[in-house]
C-alpha positions in Angstrom: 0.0 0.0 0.0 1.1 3.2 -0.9 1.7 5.7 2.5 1.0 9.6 1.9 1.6 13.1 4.1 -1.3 15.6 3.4 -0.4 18.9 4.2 -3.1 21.6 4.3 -1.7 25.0 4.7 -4.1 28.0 6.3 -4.4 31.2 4.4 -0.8 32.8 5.6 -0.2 36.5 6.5 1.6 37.7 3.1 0.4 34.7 0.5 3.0 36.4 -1.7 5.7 35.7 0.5 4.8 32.0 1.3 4.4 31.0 -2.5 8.1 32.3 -2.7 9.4 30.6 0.0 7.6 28.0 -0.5 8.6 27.2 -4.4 12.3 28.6 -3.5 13.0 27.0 -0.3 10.4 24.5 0.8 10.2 22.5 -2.1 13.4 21.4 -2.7 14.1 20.7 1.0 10.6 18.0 0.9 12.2 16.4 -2.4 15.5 16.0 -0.7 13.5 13.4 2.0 14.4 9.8 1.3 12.1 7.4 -0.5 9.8 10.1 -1.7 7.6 8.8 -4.7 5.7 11.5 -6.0 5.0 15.3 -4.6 2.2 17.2 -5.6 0.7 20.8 -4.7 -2.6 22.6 -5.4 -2.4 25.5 -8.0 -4.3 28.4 -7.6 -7.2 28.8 -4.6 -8.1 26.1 -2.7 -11.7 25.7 -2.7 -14.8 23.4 -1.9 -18.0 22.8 -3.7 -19.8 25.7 -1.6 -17.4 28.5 -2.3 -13.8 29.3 -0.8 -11.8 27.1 2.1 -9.9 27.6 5.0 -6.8 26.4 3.1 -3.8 28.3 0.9 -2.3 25.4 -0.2 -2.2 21.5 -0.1 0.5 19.5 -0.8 0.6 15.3 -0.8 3.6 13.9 -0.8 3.8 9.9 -1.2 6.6 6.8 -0.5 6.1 2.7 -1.6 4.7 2.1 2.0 4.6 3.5 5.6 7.6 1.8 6.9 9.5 3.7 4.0 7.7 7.0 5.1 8.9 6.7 8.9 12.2 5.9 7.8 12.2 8.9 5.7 10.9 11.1 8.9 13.7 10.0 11.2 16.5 11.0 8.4 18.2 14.6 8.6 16.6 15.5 5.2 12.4 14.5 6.8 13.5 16.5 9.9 15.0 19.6 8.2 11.5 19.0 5.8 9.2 19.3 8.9 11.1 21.8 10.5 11.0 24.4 7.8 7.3 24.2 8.5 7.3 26.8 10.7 9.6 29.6 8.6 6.7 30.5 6.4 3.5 28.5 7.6 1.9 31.6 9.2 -1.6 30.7 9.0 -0.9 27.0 10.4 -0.4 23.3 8.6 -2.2 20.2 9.7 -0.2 17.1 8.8 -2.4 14.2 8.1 -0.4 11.0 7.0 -2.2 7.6 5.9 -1.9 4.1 3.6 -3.8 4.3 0.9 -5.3 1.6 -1.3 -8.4 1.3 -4.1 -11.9 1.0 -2.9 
């Protein structure tokens, strides 16, 4: 089974800023964590059916299978990754991380 991190980002204080940082800094730092299969991130506003969301940004980044994505968490690379979190997160980020298989 495939294990994922969902990341949803709250609207930040200067979205300008965070999108910077974000493609600039963030970015590469994630892709550096070992194992990583596949990162994505939302474009544009986040939205639901009924209108406008409490989120800036989400971002799912997926490895072969959970063991692989706690092994990546306890390297330098996954903590340096979660750490950087809080250098541009300003509205928040919940973290959800799961296996994933086909219904």
């Amino acid at each position: 089974m495939v294990a994922k991190i969902v990341v949803l980002y709250g609207h930040p204080q200067d979205a300008e800023a965070f999108d910077t940082y974000y493609g600039h800094t963030h970015a590469p730092i994630a892709k550096a964590v070992p194992g990583l299969t596949s990162f994505t991130t939302s474009v544009g506003p986040v939205g639901t059916p009924a209108g406008p969301s409490d989120y800036h940004r989400v971002a799912t980044l997926s490895w072969d299978s959970m063991a692989d994505l706690q092994a990546a968490l306890s390297t330098a690379e996954g903590g340096a990754a979660a750490g950087d979190v809080a250098n541009f997160a300003t509205g928040g980020a919940t973290m959800l991380v799961y296996e994933e298989r086909d219904a």
